[in-house]
N, CA and C atoms as a LAMMPS dump frame, in Angstrom:
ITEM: TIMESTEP
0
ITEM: NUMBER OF ATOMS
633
ITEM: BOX BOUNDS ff ff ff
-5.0000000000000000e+02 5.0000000000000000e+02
-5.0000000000000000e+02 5.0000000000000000e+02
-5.0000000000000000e+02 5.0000000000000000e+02
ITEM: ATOMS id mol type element x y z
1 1 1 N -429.735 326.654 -257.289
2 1 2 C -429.653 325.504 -256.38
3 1 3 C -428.184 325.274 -255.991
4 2 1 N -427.812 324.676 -254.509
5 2 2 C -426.654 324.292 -254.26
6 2 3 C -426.346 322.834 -254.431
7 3 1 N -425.69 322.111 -255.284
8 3 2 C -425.196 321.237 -255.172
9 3 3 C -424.117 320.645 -254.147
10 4 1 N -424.148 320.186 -253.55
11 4 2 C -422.725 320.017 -252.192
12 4 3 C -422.471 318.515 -252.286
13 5 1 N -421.309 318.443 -252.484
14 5 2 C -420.995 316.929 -252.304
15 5 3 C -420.226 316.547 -250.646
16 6 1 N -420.647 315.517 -250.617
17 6 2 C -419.411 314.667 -249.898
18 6 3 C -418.101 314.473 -250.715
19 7 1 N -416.74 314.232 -249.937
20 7 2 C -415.866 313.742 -250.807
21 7 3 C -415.335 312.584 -251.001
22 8 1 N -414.702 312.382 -249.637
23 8 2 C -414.243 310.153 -249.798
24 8 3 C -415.566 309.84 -250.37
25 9 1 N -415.602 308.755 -251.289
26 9 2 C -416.595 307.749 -251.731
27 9 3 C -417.76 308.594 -252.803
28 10 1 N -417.427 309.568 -253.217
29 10 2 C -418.586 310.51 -253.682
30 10 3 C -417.401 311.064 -254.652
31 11 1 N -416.255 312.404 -254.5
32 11 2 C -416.068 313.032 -255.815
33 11 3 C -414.405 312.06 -255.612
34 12 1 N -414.171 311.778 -254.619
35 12 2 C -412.695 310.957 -254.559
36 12 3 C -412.121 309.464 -254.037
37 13 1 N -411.427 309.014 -254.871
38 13 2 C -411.935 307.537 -254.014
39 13 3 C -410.872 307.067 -252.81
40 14 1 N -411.089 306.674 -251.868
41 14 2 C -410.805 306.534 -250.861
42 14 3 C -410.453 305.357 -249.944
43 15 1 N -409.621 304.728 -249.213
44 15 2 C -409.62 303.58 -248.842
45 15 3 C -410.339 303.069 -247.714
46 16 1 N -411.02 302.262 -247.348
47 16 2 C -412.038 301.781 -246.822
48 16 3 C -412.234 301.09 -245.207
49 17 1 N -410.692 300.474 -245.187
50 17 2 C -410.493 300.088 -244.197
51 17 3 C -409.039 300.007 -243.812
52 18 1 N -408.569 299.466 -242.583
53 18 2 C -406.991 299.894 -242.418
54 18 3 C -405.883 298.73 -243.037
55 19 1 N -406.976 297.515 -243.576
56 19 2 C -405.909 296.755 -244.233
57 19 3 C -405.542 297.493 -245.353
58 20 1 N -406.677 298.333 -246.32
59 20 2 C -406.428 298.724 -247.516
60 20 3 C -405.719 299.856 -247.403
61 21 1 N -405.607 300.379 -246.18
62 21 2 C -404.942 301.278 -246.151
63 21 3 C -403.211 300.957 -246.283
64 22 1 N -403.264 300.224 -245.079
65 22 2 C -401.475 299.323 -245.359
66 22 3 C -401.033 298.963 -246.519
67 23 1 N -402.053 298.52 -247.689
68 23 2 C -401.462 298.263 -248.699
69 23 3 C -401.801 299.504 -249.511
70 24 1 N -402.015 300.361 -249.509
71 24 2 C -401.741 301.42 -250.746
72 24 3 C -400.541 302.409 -249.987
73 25 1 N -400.143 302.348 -248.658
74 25 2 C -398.846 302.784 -248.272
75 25 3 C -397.515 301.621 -248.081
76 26 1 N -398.028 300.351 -248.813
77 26 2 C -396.892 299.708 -248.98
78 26 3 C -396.491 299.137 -247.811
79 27 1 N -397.308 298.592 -246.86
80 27 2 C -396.726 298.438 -245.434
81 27 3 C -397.365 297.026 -245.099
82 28 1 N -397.015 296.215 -244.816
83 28 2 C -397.091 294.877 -244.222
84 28 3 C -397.954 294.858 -243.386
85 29 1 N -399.323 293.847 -243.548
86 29 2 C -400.582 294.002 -242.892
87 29 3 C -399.699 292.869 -241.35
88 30 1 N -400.55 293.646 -240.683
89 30 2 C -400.432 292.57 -239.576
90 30 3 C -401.366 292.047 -238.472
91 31 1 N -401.313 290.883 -237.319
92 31 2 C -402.593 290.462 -237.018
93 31 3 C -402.452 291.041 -235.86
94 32 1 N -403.332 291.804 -235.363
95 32 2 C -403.435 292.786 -234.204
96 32 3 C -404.987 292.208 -233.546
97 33 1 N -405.092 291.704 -231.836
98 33 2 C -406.006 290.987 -231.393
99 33 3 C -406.366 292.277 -230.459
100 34 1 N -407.723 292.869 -230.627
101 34 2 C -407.712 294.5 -230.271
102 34 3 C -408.338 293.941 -228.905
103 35 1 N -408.047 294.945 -227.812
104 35 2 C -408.56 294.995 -226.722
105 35 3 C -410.389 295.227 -226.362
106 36 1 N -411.239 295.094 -225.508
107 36 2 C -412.404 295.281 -225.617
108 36 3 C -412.336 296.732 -225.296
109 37 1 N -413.479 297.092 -226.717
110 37 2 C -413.888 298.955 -227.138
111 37 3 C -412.789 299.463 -227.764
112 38 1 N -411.744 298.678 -228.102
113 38 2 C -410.745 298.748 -229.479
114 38 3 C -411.771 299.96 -230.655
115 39 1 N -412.697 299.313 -231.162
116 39 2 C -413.715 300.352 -232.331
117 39 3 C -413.878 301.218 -231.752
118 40 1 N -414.732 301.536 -230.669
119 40 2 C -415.126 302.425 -230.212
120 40 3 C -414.21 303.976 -229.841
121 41 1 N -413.163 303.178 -229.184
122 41 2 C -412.076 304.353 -229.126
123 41 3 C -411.859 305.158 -230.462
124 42 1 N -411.614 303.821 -231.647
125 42 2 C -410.758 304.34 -232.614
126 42 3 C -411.914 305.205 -233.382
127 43 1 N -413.128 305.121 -233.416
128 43 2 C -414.092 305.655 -233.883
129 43 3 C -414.27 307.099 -233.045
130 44 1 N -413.975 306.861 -231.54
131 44 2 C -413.727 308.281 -230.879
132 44 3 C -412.527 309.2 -231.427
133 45 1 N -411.46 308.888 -231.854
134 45 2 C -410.185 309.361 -231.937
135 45 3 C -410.431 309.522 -232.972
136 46 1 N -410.804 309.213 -234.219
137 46 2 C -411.123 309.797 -235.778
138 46 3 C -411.791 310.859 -235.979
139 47 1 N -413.155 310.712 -234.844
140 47 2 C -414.083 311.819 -234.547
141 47 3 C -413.63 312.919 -234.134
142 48 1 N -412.385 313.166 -233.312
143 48 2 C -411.732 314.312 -232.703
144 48 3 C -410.803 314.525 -233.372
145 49 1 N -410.098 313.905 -234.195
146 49 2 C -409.17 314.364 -235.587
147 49 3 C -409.985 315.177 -236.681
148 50 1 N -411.174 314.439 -237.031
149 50 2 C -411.693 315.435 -238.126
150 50 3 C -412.843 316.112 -237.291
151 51 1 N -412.644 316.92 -236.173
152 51 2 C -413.195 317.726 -235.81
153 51 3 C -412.17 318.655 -235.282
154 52 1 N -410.874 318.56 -235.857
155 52 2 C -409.82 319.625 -235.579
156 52 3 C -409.239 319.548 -233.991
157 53 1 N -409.476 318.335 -233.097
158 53 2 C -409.701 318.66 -231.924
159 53 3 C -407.846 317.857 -231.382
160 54 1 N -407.389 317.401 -232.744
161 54 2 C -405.996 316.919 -232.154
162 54 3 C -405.463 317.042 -233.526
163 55 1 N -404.286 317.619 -233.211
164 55 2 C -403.24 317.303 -234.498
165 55 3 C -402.721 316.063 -235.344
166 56 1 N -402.179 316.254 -236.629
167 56 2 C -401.474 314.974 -237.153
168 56 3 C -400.539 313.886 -235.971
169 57 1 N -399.523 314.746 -235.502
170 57 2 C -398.552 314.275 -234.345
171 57 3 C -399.38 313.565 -233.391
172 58 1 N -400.763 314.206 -233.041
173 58 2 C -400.727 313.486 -231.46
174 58 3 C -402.07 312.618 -232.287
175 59 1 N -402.195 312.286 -233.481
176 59 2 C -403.405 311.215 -233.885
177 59 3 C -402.778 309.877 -234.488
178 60 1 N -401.672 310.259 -234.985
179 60 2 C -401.016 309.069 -235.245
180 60 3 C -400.248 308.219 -233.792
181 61 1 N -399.943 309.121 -232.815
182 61 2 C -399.407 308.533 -231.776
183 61 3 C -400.364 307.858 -230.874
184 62 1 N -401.3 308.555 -230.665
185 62 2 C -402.402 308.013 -229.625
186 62 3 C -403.427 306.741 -230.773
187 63 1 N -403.416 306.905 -232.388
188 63 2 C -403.793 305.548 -232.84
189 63 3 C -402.643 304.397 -232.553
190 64 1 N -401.424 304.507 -232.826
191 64 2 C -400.482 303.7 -232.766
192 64 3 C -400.502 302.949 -231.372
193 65 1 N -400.756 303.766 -230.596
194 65 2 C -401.228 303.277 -228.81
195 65 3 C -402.144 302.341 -228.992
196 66 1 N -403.216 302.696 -229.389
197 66 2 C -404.535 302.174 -229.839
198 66 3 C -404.13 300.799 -230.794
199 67 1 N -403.308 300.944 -231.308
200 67 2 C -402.817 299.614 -231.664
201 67 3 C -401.868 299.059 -231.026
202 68 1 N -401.715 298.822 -229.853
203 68 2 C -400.572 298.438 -228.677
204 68 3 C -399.29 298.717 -229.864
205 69 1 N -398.544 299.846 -230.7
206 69 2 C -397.387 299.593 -230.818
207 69 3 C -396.968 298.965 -232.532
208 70 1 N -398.215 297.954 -232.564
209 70 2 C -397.744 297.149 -233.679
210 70 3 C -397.764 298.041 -235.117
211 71 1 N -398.006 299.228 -235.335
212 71 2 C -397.622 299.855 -236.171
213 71 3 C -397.028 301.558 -235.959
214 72 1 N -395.847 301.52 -235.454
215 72 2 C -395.415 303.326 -235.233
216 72 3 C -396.068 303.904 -235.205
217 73 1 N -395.995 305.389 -234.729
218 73 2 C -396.566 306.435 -235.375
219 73 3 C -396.045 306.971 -236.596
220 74 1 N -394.73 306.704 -236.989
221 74 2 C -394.315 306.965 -238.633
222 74 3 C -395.284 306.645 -239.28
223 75 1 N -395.58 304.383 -239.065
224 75 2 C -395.706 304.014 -239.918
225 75 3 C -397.555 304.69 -240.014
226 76 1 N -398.398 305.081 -238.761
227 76 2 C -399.378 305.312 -239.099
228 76 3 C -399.707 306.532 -240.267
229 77 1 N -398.644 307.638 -239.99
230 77 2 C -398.356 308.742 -240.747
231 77 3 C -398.548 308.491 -242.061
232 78 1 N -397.705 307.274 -242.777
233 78 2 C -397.837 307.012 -244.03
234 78 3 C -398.927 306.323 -244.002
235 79 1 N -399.899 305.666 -243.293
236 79 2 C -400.851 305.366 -244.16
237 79 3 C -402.273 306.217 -244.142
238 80 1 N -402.123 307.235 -243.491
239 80 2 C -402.437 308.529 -243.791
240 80 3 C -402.847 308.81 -244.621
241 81 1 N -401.451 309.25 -245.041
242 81 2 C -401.06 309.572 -246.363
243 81 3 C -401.698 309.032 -247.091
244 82 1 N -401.798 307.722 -247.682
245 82 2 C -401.835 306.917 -248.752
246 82 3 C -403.687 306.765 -248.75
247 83 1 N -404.441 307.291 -247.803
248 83 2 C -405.5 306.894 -248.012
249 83 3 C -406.091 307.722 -248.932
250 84 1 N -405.834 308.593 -249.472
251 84 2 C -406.832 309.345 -250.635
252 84 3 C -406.153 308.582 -251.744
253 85 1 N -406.882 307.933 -252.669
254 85 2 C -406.795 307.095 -253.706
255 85 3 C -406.834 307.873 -255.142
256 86 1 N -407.377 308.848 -255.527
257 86 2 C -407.715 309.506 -256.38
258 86 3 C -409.196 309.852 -257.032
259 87 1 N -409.176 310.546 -258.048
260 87 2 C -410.8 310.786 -258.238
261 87 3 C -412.002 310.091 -259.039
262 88 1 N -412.882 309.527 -258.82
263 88 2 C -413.329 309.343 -259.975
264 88 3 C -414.027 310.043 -261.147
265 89 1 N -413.795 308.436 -262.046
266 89 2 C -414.091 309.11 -263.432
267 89 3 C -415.358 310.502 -263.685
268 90 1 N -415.145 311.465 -264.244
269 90 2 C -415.858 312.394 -264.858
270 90 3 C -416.646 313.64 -263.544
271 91 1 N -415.967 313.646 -262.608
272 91 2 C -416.148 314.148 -261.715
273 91 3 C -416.089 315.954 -262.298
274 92 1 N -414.803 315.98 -262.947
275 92 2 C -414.765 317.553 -263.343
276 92 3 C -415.901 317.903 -264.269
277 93 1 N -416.111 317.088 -265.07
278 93 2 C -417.027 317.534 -265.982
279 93 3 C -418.352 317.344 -265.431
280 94 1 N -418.563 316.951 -264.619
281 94 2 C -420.175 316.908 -263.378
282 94 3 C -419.514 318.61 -263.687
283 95 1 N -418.717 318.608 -262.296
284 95 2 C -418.785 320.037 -261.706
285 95 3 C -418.823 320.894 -262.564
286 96 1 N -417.771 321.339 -263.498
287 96 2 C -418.184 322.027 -265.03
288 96 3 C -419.49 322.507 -265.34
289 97 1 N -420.138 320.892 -265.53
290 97 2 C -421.85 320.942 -266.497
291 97 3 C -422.598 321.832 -265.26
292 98 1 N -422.536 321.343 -263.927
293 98 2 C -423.261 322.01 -262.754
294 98 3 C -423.113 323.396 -262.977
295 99 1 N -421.94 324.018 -262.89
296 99 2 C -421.45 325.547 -262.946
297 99 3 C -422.297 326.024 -264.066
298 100 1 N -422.108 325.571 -265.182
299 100 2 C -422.411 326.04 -266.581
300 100 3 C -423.911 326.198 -266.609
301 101 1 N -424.642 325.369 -265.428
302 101 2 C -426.383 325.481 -265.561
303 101 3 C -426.784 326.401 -264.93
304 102 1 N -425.876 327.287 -263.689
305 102 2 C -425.946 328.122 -263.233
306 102 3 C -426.549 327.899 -261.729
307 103 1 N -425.728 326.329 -261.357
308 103 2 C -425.545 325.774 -259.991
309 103 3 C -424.665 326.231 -258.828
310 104 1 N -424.455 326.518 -257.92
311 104 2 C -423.184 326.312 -257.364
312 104 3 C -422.875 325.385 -256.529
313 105 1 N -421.656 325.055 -256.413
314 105 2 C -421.104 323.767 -256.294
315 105 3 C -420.384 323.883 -254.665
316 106 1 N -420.556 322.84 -253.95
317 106 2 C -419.913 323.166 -253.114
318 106 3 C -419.474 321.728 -252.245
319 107 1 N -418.884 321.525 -251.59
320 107 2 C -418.139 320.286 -250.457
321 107 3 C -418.922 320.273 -249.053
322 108 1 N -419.02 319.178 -248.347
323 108 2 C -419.227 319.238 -247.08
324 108 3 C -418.749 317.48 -246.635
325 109 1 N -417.535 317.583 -246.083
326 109 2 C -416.877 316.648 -245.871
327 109 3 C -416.175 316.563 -244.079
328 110 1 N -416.441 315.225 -243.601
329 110 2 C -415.356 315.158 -242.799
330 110 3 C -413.906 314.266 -243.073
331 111 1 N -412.853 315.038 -242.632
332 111 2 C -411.851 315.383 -243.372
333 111 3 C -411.333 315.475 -242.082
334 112 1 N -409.874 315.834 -242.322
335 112 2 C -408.717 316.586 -241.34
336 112 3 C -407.336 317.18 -241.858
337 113 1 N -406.839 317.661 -241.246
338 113 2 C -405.591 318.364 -242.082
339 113 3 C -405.111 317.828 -242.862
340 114 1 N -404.79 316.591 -242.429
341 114 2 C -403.445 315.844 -242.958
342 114 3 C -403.962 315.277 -244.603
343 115 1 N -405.303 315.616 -244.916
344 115 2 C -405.782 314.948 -246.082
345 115 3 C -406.778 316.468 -246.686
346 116 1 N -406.863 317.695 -245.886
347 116 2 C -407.349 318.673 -246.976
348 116 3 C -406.809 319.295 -247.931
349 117 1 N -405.517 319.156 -247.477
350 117 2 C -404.198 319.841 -248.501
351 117 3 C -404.415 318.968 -249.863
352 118 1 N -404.6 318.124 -249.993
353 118 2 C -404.165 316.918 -250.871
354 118 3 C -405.516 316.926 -251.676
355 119 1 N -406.852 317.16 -250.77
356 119 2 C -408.211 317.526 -251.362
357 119 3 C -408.454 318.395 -252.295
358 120 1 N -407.798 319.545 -251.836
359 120 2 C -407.509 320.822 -252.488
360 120 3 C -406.783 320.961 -253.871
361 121 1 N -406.585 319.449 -254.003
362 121 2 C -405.487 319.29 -255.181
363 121 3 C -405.901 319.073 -256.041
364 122 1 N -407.282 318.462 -255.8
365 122 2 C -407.484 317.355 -256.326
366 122 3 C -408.641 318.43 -257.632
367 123 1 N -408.762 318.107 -259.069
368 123 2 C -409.174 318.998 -260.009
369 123 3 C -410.714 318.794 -259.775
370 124 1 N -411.358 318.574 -259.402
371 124 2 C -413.07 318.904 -259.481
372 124 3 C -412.948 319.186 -257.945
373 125 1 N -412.624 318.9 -257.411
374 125 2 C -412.329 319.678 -255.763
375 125 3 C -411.769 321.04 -256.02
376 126 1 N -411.139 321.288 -256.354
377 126 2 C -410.064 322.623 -256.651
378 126 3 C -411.461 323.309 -257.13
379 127 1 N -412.575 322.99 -258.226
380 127 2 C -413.402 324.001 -258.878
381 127 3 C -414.532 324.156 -257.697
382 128 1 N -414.859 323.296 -257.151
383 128 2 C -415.854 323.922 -256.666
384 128 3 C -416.112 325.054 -256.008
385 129 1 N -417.432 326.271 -255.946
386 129 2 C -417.139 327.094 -255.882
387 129 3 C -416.901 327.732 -253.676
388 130 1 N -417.147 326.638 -253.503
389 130 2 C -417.335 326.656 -251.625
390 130 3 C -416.812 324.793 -251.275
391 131 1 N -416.062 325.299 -250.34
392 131 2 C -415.172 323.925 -249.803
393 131 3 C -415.244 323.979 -248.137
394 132 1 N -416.193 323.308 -247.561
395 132 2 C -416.494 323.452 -245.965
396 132 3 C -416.051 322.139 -245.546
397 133 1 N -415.171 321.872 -244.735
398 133 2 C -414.531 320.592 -244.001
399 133 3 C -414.786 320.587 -242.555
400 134 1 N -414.809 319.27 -242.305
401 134 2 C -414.974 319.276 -240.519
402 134 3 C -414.291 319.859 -239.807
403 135 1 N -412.836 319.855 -239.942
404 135 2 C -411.676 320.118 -239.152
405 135 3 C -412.057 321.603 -239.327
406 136 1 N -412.128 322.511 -240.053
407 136 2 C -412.207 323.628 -239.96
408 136 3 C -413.833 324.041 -239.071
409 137 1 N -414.416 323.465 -239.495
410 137 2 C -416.302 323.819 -239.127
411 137 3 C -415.92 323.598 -237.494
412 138 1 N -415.026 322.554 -236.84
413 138 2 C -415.074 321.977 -236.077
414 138 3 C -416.549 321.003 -235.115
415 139 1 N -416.933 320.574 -236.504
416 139 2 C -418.063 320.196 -236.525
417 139 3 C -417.882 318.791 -237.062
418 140 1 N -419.034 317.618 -236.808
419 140 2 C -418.7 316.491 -237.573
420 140 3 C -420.067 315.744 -238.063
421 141 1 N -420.054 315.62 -239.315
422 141 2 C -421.387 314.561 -240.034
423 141 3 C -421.448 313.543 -239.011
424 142 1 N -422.418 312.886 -238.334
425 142 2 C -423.385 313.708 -238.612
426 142 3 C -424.046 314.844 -237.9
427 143 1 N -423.62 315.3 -237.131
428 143 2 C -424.072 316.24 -236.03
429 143 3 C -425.165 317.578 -236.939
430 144 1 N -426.171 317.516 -236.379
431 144 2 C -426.834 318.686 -236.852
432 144 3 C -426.257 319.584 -237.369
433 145 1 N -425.772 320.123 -236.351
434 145 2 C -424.673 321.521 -236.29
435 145 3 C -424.094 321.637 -237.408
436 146 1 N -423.195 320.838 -238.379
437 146 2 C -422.684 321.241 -239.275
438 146 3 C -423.475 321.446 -240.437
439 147 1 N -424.693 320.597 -240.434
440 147 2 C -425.792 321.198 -241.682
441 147 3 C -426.07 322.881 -241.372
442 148 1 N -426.427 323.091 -240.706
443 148 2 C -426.902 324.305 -240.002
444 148 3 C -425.851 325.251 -240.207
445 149 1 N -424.496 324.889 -239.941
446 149 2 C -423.278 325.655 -240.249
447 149 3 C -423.442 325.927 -241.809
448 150 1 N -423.305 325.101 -242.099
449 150 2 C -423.463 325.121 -243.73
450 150 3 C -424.129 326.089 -244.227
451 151 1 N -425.849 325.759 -244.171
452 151 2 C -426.676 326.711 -244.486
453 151 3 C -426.281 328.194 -244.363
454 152 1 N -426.053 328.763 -242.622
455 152 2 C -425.366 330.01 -242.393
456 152 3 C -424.549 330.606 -243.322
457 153 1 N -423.593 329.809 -243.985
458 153 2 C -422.391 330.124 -244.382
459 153 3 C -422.905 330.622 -245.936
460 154 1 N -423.574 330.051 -246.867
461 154 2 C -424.109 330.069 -248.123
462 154 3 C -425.221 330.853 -248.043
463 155 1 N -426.05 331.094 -247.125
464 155 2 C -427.459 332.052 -246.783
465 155 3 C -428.158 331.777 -247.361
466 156 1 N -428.322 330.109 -247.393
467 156 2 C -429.283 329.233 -247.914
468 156 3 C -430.399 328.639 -246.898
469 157 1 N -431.401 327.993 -247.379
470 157 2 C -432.461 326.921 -246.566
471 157 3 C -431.894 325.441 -246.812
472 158 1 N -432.277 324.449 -246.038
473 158 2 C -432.36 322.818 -246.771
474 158 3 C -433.213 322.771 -247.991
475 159 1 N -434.573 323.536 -248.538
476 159 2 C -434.669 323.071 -249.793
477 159 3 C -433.916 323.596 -250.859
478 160 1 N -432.942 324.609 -250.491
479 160 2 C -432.078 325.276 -251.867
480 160 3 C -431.199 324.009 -251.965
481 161 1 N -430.689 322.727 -251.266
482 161 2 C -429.514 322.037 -251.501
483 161 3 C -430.063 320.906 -251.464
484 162 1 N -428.959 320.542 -253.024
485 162 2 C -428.835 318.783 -252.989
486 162 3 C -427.706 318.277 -252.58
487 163 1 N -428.058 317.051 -252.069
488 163 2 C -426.871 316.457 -251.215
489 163 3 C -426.216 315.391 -251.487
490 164 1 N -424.815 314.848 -251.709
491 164 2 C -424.513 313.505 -252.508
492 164 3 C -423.547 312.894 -251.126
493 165 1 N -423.849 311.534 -250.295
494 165 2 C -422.826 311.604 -249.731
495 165 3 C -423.325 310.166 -249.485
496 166 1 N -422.138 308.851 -249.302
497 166 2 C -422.255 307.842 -249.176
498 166 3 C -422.417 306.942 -248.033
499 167 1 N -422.211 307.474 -246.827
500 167 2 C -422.887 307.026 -245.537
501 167 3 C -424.276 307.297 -244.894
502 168 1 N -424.869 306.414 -244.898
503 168 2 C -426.517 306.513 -244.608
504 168 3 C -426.633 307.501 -243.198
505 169 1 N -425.879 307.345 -242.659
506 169 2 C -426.826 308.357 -241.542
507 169 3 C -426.425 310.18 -241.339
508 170 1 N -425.314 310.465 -242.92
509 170 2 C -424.805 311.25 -242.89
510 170 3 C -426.27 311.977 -244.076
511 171 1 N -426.781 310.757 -244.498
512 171 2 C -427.857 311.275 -245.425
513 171 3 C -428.756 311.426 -244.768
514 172 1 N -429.242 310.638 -243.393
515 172 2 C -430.39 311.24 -242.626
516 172 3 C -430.085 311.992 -242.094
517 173 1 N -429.325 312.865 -241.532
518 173 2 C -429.623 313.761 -240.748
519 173 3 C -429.786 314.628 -241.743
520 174 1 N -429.176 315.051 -243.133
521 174 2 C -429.246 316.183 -243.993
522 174 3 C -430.904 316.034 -244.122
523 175 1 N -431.166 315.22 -244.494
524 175 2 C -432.921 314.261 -245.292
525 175 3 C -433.818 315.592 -243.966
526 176 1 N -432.993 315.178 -243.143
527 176 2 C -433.973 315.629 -241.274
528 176 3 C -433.775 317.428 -240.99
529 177 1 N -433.036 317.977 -242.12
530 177 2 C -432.897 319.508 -242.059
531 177 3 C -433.519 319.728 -243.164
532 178 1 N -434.323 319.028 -244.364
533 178 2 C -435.045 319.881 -245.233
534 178 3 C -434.173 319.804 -246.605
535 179 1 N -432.793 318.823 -246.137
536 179 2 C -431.645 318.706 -247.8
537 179 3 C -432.358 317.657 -248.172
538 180 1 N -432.61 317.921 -249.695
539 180 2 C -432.668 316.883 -250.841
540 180 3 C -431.535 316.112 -250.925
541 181 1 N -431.116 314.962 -250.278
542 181 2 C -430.14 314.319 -249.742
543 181 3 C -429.993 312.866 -250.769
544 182 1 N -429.102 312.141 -251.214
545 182 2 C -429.209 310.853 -251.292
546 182 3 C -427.659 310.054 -251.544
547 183 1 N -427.813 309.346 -251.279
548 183 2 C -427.124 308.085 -250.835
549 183 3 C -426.449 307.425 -252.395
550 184 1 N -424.956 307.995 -252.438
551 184 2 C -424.453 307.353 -253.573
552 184 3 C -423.552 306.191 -252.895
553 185 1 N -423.268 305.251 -254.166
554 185 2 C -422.457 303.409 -253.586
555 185 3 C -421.199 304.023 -254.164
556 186 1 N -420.427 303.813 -253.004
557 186 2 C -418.878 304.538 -253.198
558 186 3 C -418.348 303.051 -254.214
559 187 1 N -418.991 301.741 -254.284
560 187 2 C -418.135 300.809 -254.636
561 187 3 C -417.904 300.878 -256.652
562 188 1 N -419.18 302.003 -256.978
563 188 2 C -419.045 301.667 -258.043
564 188 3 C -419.012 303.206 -258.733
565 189 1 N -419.098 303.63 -260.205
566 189 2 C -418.669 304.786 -260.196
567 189 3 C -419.464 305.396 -259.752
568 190 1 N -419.191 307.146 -259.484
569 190 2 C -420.114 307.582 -258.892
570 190 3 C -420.77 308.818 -259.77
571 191 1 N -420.483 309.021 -260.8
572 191 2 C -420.53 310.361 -261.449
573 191 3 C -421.942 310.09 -261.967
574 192 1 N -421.926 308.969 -262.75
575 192 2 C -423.766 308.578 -263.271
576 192 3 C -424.443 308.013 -262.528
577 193 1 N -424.634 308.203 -261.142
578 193 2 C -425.419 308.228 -259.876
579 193 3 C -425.716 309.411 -259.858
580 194 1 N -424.735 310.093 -259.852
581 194 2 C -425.422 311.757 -259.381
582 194 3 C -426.129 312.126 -260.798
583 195 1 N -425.344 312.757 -262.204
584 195 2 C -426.222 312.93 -262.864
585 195 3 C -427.546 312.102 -263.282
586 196 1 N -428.08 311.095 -262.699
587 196 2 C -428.934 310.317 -263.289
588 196 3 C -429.793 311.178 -262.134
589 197 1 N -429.455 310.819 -261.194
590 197 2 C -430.144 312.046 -259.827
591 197 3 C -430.614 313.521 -260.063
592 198 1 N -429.692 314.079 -260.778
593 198 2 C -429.863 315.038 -261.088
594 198 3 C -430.653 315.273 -262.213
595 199 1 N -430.545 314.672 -263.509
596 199 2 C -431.283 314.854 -264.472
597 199 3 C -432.828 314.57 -263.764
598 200 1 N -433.435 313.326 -263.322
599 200 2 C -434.517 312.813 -262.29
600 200 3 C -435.434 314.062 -261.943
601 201 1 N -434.418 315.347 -261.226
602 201 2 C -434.78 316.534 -260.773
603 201 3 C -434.895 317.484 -261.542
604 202 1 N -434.462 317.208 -263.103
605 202 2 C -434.434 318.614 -263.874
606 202 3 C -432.985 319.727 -263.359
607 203 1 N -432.299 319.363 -262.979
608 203 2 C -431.197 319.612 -262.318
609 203 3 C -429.864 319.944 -263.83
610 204 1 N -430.107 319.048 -264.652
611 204 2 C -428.984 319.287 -265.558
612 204 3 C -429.328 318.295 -266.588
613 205 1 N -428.962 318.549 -267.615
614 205 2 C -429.642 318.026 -269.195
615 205 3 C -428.832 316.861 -269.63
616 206 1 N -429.204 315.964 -270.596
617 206 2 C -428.615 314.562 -270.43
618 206 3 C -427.559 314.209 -270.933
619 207 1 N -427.023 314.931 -271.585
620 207 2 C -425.71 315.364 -272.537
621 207 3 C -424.779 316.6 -271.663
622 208 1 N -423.841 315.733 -271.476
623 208 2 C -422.358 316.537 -270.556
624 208 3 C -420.914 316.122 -271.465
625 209 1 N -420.426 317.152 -270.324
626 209 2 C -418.723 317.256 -270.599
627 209 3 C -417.992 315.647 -270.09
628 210 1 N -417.123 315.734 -271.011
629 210 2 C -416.262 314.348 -270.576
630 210 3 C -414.97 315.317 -269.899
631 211 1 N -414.434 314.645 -269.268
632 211 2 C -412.98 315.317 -268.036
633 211 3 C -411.985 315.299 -269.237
């Protein structure tokens, strides 16, 4: 069986919104009165970042626009940066126990440059044995296409894979290709969500590795 995770909110924790973002890069929140389709843009322009379709340089400049100004493009740069938070608890030893049952493990994330390097770093990310990102797939959750990419790539079906990923409609469309899909709460830990999921399935035995 393939196990595939999501990563923000699933094997790494992640910041949520752009106040939290300002404060884990140390930067002074401020009150910005957005123009009408303000979301919409910025939800367009994220979509074409982690679909590889614009660089670091021209995503921080054209968000900073998007914010008439009130935060640089430096300052957007750093909070960039600052949005991967770190991993949660017992994540390696999931991936470990998975490997050891004779699973393979794998990613399916949207992502973008400026935060896969840093993914890659990260120790239960680093093991898994297949790491597929948007920016590279040039594909984006939820678009069909990248399930389908997926599959191709592993020379798998949707019932060989389980799916862990914390936005609901990133779980229906997998649910809608035949993935054993479900819906973990990024707010709380996430590691005994999945194995409780997994054990559920006969997937992996009830006694694991600690990180």
């Amino acid at each position: 069986m393939v196990i595939c995770f999501d990563l923000g909110g699933v094997l790494v924790r992640i910041c949520r919104d752009w106040n939290e973002g300002c404060a884990a890069a140390g930067i002074d929140p401020r009150t910005h009165q957005p123009r009408p389709g303000h979301d919409e843009r910025a939800r367009a322009l994220i979509a074409r970042y982690q679909r590889g379709e614009v660089e670091c340089v021209g995503f921080q400049r054209e968000l900073s626009e998007l914010f008439d100004g009130l935060w640089t493009p430096d300052e957007v740069a750093r909070i960039d940066r600052a949005w991967i938070l770190g991993s949660y608890r017992g994540t390696v030893g999931l991936v470990d126990d998975l490997q050891a049952a004779g699973h393979r493990t794998a990613c399916l994330s949207n992502t973008s440059h400026s935060h896969w390097d840093m993914l890659l770093e990260d120790p239960a990310v680093s093991r898994l044995d297949v790491r597929h990102a948007s920016h590279i797939l040039r594909l984006h959750k939820p678009d069909s296409r990248i399930y389908e990419a997926f599959e191709a790539d592993l020379g798998v079906t949707g019932s060989e894979i389980v799916f862990f990923d914390d936005l609901q409609p990133n779980v229906d469309a997998a649910l809608e290709r035949g993935w054993d899909a479900i819906r973990i709460d990024h707010e709380t830990e996430t590691v005994p969500q999945m194995r409780a999921s997994l054990r559920t399935r006969g997937l992996l035995e009830s006694s694991g590795s600690a990180d």
